[in-house]
Backbone of each chain as ProteinMPNN parsed JSONL, in Angstrom:
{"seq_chain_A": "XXXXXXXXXXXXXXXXXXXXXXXXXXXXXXXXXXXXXXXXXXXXXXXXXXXXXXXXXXXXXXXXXXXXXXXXXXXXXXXXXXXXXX", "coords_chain_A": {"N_chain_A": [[0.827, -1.202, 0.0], [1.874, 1.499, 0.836], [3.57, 1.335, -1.119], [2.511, 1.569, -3.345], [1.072, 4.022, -2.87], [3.28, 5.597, -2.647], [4.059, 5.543, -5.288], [2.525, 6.851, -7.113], [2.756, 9.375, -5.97], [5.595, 9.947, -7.529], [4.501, 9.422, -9.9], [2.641, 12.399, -9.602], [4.598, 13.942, -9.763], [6.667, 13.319, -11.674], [4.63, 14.408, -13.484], [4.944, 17.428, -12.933], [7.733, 17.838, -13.073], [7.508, 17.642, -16.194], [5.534, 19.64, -17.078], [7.021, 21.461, -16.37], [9.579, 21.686, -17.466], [8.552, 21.79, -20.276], [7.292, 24.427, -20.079], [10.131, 25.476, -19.925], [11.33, 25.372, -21.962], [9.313, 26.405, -23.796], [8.934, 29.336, -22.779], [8.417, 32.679, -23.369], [10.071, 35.35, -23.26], [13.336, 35.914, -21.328], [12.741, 36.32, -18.179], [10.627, 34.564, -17.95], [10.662, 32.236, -18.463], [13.427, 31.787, -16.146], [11.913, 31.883, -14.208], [10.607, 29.088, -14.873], [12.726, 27.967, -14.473], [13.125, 28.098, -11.752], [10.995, 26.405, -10.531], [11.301, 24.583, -11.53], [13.524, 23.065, -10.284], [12.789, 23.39, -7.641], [11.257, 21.452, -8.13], [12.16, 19.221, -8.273], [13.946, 18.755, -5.825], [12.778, 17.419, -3.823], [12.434, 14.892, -5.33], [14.966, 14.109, -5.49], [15.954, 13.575, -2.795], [13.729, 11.542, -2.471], [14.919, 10.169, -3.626], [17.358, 9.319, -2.207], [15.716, 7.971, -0.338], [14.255, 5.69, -1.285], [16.594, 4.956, -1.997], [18.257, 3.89, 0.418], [19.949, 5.549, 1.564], [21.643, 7.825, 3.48], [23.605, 9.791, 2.816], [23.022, 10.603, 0.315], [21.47, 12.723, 1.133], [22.6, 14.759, 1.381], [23.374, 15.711, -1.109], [20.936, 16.014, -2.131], [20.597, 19.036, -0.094], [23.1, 20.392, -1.174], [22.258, 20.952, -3.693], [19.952, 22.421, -3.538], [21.24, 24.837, -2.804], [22.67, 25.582, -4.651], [20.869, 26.019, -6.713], [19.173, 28.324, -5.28], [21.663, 29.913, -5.103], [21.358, 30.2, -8.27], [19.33, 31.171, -9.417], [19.115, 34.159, -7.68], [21.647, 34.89, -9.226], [20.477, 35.218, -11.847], [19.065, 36.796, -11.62], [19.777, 39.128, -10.787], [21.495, 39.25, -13.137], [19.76, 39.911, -14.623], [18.575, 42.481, -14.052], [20.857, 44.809, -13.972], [23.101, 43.477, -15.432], [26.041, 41.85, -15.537]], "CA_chain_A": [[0.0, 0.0, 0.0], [2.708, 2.495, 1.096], [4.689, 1.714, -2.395], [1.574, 1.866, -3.916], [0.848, 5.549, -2.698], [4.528, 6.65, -3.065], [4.448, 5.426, -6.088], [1.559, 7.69, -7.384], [3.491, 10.441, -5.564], [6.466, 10.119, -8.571], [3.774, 9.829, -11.14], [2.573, 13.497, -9.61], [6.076, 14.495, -9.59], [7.035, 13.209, -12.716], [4.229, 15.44, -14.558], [5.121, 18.578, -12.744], [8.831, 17.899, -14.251], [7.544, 17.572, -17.628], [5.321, 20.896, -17.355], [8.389, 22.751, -16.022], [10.506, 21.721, -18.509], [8.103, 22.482, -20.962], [7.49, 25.984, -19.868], [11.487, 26.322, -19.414], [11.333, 25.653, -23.257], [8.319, 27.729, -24.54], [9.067, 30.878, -22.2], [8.917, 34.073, -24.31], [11.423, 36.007, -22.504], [14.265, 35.545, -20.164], [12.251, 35.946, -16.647], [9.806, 33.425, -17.67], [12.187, 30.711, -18.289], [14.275, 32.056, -14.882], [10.503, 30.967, -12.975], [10.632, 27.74, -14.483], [13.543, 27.287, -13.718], [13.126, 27.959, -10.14], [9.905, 25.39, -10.335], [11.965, 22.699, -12.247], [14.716, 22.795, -9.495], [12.003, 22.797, -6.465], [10.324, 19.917, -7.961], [13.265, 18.063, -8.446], [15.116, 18.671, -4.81], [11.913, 15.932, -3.181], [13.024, 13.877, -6.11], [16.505, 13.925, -5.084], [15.305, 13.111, -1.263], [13.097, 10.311, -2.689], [15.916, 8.58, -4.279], [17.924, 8.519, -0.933], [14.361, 7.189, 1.11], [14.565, 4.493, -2.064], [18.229, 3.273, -1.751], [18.476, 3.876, 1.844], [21.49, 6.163, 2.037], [21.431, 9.263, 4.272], [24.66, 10.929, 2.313], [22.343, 11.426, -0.659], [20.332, 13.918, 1.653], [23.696, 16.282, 1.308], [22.819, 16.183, -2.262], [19.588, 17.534, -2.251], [20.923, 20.395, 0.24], [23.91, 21.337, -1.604], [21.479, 21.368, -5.129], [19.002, 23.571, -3.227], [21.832, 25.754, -2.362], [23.412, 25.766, -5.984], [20.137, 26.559, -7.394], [19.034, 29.641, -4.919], [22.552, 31.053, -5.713], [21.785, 30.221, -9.316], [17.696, 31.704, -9.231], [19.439, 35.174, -8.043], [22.192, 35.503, -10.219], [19.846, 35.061, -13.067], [17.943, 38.309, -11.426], [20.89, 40.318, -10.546], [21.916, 40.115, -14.201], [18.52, 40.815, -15.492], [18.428, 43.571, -13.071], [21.561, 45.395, -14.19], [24.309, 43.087, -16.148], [27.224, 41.181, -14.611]], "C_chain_A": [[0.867, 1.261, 0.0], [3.768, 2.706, -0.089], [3.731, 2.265, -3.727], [1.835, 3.792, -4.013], [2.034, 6.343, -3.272], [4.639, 6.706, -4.954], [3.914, 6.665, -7.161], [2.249, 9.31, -7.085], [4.444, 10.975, -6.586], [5.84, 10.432, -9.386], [3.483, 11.397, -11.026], [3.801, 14.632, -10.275], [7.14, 14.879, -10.938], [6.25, 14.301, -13.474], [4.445, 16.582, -14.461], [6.247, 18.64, -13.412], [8.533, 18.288, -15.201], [6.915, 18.865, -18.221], [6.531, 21.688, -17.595], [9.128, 22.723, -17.063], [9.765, 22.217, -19.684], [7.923, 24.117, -20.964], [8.886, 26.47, -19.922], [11.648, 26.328, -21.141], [10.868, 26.72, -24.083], [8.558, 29.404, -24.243], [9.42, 31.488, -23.329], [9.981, 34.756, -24.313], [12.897, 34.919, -21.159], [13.144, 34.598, -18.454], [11.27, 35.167, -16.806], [10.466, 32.32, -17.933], [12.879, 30.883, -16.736], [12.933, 31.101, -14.03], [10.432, 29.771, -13.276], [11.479, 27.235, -14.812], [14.006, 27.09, -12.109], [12.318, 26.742, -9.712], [10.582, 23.963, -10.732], [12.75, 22.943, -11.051], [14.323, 22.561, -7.937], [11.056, 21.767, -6.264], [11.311, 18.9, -7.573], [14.367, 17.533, -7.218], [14.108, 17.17, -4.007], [12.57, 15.351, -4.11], [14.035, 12.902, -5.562], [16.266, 12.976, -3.866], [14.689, 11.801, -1.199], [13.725, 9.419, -3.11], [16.646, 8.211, -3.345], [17.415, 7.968, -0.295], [14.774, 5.467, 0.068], [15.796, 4.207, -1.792], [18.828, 3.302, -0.346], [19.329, 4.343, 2.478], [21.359, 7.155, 2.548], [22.104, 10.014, 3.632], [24.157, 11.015, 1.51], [21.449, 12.687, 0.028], [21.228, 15.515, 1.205], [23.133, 16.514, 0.051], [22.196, 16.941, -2.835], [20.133, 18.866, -1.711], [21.804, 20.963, -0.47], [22.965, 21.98, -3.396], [20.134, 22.945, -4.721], [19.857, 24.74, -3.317], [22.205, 26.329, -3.685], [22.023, 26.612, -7.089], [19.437, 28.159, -6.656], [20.274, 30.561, -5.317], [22.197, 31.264, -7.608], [20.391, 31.279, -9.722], [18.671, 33.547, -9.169], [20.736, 35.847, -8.668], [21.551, 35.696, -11.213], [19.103, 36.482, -12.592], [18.753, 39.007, -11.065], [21.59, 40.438, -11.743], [20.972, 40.515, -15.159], [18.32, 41.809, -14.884], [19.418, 44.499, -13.761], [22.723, 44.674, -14.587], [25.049, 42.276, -14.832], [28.401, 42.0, -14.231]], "O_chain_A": [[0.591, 2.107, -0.851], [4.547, 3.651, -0.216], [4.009, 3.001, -4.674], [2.448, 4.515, -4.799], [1.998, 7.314, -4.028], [5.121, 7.587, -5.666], [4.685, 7.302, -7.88], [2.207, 10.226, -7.907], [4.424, 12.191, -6.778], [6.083, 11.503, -9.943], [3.863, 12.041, -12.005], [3.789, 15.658, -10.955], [7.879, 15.819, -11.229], [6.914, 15.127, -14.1], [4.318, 17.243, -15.491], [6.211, 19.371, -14.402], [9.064, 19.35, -15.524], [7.268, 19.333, -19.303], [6.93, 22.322, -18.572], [9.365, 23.783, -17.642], [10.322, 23.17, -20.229], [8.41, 24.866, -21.811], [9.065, 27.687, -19.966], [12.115, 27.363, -21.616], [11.458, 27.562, -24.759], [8.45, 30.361, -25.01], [10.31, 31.175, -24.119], [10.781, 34.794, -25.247], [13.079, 33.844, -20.587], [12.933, 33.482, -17.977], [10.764, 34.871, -15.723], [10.648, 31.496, -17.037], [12.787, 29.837, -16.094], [13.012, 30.015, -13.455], [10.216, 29.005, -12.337], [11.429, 26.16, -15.408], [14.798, 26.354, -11.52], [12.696, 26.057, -8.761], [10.432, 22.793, -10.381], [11.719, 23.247, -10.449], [14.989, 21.917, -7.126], [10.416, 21.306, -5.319], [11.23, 17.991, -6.746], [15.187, 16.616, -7.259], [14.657, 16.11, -3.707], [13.714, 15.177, -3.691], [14.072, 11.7, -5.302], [16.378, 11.754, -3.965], [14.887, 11.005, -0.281], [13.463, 8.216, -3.117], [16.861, 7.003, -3.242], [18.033, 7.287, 0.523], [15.341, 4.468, 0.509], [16.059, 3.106, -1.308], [19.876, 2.707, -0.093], [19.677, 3.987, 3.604], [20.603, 7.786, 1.809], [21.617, 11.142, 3.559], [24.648, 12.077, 1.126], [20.832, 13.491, -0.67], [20.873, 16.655, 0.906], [22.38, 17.483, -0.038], [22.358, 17.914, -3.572], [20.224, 19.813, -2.493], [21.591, 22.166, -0.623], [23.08, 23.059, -3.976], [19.717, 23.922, -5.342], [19.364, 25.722, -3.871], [22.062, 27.541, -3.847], [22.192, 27.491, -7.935], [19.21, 29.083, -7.436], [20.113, 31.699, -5.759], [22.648, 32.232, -8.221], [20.678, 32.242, -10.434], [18.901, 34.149, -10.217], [20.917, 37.065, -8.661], [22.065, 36.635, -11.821], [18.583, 37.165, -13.475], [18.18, 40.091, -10.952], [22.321, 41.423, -11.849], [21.144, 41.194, -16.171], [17.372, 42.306, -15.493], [18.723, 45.302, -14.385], [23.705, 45.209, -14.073], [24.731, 42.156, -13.649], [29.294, 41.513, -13.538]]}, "seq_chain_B": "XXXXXXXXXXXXXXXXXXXXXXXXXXXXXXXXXXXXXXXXXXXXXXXXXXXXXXXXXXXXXXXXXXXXXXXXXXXXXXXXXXXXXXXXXXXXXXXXXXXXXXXXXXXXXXXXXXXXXXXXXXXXXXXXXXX", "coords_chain_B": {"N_chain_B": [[12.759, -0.527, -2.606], [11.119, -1.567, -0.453], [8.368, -0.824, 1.975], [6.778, -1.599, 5.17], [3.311, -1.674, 6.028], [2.848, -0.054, 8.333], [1.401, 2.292, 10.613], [2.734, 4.679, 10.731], [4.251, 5.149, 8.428], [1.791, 4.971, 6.515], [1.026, 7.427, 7.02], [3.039, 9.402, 6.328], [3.206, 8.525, 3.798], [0.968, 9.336, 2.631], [1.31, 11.695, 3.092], [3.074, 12.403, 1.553], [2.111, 11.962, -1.042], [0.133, 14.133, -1.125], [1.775, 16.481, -0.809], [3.234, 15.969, -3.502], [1.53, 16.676, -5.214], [0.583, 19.136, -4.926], [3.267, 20.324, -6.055], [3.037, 19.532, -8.227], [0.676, 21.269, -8.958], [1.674, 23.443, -9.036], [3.478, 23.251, -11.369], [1.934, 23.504, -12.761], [0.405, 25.642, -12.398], [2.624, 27.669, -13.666], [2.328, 27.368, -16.676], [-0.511, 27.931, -16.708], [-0.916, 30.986, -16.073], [-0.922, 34.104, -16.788], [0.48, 36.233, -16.565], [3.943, 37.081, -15.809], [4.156, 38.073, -13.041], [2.113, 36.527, -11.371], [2.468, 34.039, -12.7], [4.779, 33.531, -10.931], [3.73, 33.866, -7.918], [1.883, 31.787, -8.027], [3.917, 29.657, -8.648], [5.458, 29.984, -7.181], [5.003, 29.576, -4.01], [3.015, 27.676, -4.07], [4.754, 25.151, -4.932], [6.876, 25.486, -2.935], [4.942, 24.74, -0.494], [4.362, 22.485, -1.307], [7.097, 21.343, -1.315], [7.537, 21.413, 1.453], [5.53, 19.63, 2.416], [6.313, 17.108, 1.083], [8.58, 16.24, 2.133], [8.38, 16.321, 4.616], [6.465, 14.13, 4.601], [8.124, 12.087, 3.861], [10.202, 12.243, 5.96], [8.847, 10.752, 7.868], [8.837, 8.371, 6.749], [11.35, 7.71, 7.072], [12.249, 7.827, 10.192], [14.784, 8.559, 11.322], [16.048, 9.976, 9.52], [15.185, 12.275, 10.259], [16.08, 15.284, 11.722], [17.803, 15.807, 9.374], [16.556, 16.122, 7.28], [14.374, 18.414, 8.128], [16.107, 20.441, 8.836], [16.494, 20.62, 5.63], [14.466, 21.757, 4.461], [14.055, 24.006, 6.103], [15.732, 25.672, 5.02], [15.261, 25.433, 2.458], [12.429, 27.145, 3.266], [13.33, 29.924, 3.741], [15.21, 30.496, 1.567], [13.711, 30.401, -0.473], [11.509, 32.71, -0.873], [13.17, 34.328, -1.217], [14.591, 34.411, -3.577], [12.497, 34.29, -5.504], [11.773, 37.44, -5.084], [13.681, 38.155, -5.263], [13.811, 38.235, -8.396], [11.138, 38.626, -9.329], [11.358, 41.435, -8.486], [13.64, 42.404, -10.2], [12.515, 41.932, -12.548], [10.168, 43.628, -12.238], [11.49, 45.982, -12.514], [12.464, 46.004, -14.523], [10.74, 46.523, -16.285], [8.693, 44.98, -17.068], [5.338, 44.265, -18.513], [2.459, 43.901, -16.7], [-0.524, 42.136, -16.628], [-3.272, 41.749, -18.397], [-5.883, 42.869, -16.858], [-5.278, 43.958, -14.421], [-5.237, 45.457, -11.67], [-3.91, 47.349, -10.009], [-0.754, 48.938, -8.809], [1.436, 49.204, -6.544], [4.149, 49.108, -6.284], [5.221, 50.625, -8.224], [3.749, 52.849, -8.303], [4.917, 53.695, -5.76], [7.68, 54.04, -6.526], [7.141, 56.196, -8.568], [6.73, 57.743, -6.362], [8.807, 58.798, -4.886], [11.03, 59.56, -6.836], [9.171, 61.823, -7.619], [9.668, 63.148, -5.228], [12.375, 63.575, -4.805], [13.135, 64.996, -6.974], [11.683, 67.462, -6.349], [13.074, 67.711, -4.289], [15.745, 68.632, -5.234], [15.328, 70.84, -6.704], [14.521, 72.812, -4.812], [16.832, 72.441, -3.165], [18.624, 73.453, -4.501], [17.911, 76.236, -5.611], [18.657, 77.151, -3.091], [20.972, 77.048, -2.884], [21.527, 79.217, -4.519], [20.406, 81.417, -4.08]], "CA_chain_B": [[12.989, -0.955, -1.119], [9.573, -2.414, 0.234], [8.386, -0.397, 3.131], [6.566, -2.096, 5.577], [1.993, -1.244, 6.19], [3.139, 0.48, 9.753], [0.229, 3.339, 10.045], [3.599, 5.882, 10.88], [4.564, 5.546, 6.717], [1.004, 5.465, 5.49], [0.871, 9.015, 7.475], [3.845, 9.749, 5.195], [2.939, 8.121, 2.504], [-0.462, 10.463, 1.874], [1.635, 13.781, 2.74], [4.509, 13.071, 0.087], [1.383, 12.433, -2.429], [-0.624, 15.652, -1.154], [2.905, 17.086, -1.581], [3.911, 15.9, -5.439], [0.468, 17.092, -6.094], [0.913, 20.735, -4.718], [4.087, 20.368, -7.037], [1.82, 19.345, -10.029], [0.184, 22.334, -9.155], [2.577, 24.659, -9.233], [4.24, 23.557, -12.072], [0.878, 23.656, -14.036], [0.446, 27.341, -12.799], [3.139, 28.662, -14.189], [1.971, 27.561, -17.889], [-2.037, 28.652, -16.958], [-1.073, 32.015, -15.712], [-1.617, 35.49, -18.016], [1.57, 37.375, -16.903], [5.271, 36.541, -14.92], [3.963, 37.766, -11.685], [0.914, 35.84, -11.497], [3.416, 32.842, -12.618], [5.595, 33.952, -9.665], [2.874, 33.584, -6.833], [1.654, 29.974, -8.563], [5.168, 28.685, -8.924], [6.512, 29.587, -5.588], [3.886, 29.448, -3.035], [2.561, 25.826, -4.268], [5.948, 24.531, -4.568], [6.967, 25.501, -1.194], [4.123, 23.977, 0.511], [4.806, 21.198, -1.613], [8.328, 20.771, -0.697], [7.198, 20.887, 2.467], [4.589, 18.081, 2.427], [6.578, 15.931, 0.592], [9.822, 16.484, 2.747], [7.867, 15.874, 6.387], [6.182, 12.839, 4.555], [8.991, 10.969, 3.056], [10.94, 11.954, 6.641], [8.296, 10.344, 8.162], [9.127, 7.741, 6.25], [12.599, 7.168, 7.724], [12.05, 8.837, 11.397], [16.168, 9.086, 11.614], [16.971, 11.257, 9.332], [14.25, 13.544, 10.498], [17.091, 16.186, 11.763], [18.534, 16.273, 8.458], [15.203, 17.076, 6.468], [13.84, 19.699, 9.152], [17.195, 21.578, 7.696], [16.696, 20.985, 4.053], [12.962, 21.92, 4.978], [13.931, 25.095, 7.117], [16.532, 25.806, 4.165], [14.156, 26.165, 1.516], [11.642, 28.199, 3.724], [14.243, 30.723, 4.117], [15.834, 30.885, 0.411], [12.633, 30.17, -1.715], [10.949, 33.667, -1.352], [13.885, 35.557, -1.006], [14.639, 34.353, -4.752], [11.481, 34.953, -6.113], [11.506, 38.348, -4.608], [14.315, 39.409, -6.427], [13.611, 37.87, -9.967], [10.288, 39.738, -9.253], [11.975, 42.866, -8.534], [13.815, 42.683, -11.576], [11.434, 42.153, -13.854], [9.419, 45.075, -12.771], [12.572, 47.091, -12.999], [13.05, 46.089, -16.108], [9.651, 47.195, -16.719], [7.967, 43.734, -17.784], [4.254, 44.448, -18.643], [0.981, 43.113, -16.207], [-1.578, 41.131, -17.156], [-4.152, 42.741, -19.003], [-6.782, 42.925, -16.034], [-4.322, 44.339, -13.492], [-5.802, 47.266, -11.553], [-2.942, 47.791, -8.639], [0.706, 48.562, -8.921], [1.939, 49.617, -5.755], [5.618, 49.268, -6.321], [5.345, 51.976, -9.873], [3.177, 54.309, -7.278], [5.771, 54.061, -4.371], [8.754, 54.775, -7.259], [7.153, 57.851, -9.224], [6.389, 59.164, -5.7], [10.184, 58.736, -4.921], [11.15, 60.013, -7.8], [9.006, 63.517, -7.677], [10.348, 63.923, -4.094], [13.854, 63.606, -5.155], [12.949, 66.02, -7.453], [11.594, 68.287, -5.576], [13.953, 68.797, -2.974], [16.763, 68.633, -5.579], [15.14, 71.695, -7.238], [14.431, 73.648, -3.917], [18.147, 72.911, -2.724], [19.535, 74.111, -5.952], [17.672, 77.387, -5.716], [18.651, 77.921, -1.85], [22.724, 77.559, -3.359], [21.801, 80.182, -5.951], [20.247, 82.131, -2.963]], "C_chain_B": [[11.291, -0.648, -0.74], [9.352, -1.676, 1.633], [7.377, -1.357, 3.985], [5.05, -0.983, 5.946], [2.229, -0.489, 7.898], [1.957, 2.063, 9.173], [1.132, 5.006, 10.209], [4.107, 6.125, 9.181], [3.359, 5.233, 6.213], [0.896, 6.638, 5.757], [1.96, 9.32, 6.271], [3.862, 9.444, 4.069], [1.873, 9.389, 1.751], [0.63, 11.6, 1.841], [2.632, 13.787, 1.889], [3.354, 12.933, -1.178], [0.77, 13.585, -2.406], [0.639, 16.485, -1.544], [3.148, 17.164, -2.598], [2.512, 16.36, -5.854], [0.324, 18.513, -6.049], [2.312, 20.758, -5.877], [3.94, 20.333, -8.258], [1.534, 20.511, -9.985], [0.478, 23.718, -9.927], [3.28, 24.272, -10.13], [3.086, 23.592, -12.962], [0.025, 24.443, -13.901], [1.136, 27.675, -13.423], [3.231, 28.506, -15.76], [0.465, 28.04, -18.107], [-2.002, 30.257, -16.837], [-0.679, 33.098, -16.645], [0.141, 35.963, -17.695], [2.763, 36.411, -15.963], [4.537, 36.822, -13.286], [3.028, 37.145, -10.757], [1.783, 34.698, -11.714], [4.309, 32.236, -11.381], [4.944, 33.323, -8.693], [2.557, 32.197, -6.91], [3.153, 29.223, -8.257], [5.927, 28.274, -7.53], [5.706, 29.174, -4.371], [3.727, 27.58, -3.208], [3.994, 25.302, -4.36], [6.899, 24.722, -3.198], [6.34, 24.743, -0.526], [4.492, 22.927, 0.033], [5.943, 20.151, -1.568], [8.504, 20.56, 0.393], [6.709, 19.853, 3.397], [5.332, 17.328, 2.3], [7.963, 15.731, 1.57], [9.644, 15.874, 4.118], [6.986, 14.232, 5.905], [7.552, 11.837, 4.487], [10.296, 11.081, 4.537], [9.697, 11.554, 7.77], [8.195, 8.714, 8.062], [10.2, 6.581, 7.108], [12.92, 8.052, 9.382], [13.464, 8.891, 11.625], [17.113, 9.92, 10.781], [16.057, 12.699, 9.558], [15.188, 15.182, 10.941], [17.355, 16.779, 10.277], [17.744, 17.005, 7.396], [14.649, 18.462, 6.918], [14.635, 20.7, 8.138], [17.426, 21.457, 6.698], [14.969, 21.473, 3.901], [13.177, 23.661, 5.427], [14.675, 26.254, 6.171], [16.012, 26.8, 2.858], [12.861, 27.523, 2.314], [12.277, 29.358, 3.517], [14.382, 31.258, 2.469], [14.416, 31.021, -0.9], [11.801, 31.859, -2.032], [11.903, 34.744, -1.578], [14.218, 35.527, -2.954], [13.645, 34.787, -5.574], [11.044, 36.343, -6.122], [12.111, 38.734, -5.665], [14.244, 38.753, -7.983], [11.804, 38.326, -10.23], [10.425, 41.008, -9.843], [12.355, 43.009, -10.07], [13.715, 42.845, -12.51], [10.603, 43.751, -13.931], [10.498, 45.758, -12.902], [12.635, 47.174, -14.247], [11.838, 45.992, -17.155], [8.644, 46.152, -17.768], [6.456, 44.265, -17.602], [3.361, 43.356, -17.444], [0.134, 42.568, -17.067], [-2.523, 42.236, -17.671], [-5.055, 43.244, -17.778], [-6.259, 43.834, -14.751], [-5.503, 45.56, -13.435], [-4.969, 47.582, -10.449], [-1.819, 47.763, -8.945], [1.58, 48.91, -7.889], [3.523, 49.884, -5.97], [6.206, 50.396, -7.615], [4.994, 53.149, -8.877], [4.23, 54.696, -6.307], [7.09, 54.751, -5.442], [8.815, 56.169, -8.157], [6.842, 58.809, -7.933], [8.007, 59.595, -4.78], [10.97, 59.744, -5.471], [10.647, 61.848, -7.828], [9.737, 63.9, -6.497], [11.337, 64.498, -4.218], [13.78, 64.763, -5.97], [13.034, 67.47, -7.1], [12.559, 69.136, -4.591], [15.559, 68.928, -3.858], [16.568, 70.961, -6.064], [15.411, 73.217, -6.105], [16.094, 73.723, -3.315], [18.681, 73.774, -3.788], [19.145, 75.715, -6.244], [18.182, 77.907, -4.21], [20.404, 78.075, -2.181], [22.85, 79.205, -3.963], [21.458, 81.525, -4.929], [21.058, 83.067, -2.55]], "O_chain_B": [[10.596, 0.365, -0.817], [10.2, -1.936, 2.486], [7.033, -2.222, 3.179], [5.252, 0.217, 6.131], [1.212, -0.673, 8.566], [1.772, 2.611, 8.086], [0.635, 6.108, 9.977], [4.309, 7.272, 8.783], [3.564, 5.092, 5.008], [0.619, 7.303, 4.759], [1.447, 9.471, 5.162], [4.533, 10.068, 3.248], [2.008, 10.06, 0.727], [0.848, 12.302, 0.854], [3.124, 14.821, 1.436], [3.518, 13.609, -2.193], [0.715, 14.228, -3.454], [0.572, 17.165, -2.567], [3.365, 18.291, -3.044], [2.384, 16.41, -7.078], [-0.037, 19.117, -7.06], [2.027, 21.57, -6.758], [4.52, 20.919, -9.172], [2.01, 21.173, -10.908], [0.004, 24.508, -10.743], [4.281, 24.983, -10.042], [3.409, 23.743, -14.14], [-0.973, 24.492, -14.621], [0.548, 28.316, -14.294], [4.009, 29.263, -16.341], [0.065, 28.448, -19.198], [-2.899, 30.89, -17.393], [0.151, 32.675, -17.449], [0.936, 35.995, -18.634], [2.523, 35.286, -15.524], [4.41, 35.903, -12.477], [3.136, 37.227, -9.534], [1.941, 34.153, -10.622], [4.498, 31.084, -10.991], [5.372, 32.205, -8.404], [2.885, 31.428, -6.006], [3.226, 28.198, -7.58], [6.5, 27.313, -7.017], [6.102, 28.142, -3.83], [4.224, 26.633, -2.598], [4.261, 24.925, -3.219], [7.538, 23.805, -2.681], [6.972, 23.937, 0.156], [5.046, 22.169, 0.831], [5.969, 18.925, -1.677], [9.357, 19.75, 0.756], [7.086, 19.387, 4.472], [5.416, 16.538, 3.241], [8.264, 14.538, 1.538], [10.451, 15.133, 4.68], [6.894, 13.318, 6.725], [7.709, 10.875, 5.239], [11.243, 10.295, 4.478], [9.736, 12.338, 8.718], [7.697, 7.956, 8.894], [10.086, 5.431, 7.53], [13.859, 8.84, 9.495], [13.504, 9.623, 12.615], [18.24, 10.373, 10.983], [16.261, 13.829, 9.116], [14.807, 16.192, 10.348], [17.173, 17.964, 9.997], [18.028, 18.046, 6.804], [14.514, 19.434, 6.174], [14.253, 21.392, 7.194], [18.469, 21.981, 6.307], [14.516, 21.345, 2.763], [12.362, 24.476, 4.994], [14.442, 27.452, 6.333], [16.153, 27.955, 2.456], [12.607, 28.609, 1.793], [11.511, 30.08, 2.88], [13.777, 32.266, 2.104], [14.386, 31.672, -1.945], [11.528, 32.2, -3.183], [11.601, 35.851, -2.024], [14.072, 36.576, -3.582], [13.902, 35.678, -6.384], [10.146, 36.683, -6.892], [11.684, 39.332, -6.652], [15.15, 39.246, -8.655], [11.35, 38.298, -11.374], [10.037, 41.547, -10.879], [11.668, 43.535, -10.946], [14.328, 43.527, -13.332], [10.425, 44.579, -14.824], [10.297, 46.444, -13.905], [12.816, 48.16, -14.96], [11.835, 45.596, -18.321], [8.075, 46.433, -18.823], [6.248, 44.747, -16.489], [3.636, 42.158, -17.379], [0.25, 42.652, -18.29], [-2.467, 43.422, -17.349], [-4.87, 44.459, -17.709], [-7.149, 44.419, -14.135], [-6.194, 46.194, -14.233], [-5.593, 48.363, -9.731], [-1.439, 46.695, -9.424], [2.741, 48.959, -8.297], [3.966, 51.012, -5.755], [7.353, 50.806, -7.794], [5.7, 54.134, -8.659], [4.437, 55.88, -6.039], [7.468, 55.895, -5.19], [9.754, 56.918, -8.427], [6.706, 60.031, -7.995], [8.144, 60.639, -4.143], [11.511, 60.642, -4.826], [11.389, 62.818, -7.985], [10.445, 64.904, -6.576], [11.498, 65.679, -3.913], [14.505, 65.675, -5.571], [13.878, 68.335, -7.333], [12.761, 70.306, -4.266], [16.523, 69.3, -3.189], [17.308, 71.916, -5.827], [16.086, 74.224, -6.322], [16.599, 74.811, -3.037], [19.165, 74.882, -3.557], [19.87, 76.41, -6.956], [18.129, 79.129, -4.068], [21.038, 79.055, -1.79], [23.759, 80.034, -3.915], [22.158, 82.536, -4.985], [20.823, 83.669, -1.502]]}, "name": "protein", "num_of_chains": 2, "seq": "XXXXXXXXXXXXXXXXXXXXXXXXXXXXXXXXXXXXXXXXXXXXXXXXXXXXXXXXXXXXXXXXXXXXXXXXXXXXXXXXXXXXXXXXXXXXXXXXXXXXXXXXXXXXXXXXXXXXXXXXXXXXXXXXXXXXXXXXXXXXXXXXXXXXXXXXXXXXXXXXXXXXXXXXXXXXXXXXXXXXXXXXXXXXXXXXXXXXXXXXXXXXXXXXXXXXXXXXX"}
């Protein structure tokens, strides 16, 4: 039952991916691509998390945190050089 | 890896699916929504909560690394709006159009009234030099 449910959980997971990425494609401009790329990178940190619950390793948890971290620095560089250049 | 019917991981089981589904959500606002900041509010909001859900389920899951989630949990709370804030900001700086329907801009009103002040008192100093 509980692999059941989780499992359903990926399927959710999986389609939000496939939006995001779609939108990170279609975006008109810059700052709508930048948003989904903030959305692709906060779907994807549970992901991350879900693959260490699946293989049972705790040192994948660093993973996720250092990717969260890599992507908030990466979210406002992308707006500090749409803001005014590098 | 086979978890075991214990009623402590079906509790976690439902909140990582109410979670990936707030994540659905929010990633299938930010292709329904009219303008970027309307995308903004959808994208981040629902994916927050949803990283939330799914983060306290799935460490629910494994009650020992519960420590280590809290702070990739407490992590994101922290960094998630502060990003969106400023890729916000920037946009209106950089003078990205509203949605057609829009009737409020507070942050244009607070900068042209900025703006005349600065004005203002540039003008009035500049005549009390000449004084």
């Amino acid at each position: 039952m509980v692999d059941l449910i989780l499992k359903a959980a990926l399927v959710f997971a999986g389609m939000g991916v496939a939006l995001a990425t779609f939108q990170l494609l279609r975006g008109p401009d810059a700052p709508n691509r930048a948003v989904a790329l903030d959305v692709l990178t906060l779907i994807t940190m549970p992901l991350l998390v879900g693959l260490a619950v699946h293989a049972g390793r705790i040192i994948y948890l660093d993973v996720a945190l250092v990717y969260a971290v890599l992507a908030f620095l990466g979210v406002v560089a992308l707006a500090r050089y749409y803001d005014r250049g590098i | 890896m086979t978890m075991p019917d214990t009623p402590l991981n079906l509790i976690g089981a439902v909140l990582t699916l109410f979670g990936s589904m707030f994540l659905f959500l929010g990633a299938l606002g930010i292709i329904r929504m009219p303008d970027l900041y309307n995308k903004m509010q959808a994208g981040t909001k629902a994916t927050t909560l949803g990283n939330i859900l799914t983060l306290m389920g799935l460490g629910l899951l494994m009650p020992g690394w519960l420590p280590k989630i809290v702070l990739i949990i407490l992590f994101v709370l922290i960094t998630n709006p502060i990003s969106s804030h400023a890729l916000a900001r920037a946009a209106h700086k950089a003078g990205l159009p509203l949605a057609k329907g829009s009737v409020l801009d507070q942050l244009r009103e607070d900068e042209d009234a900025i703006a005349a002040f600065e004005a203002e008192t540039q003008a009035s100093s500049g005549k009390g030099v000449d004084g």
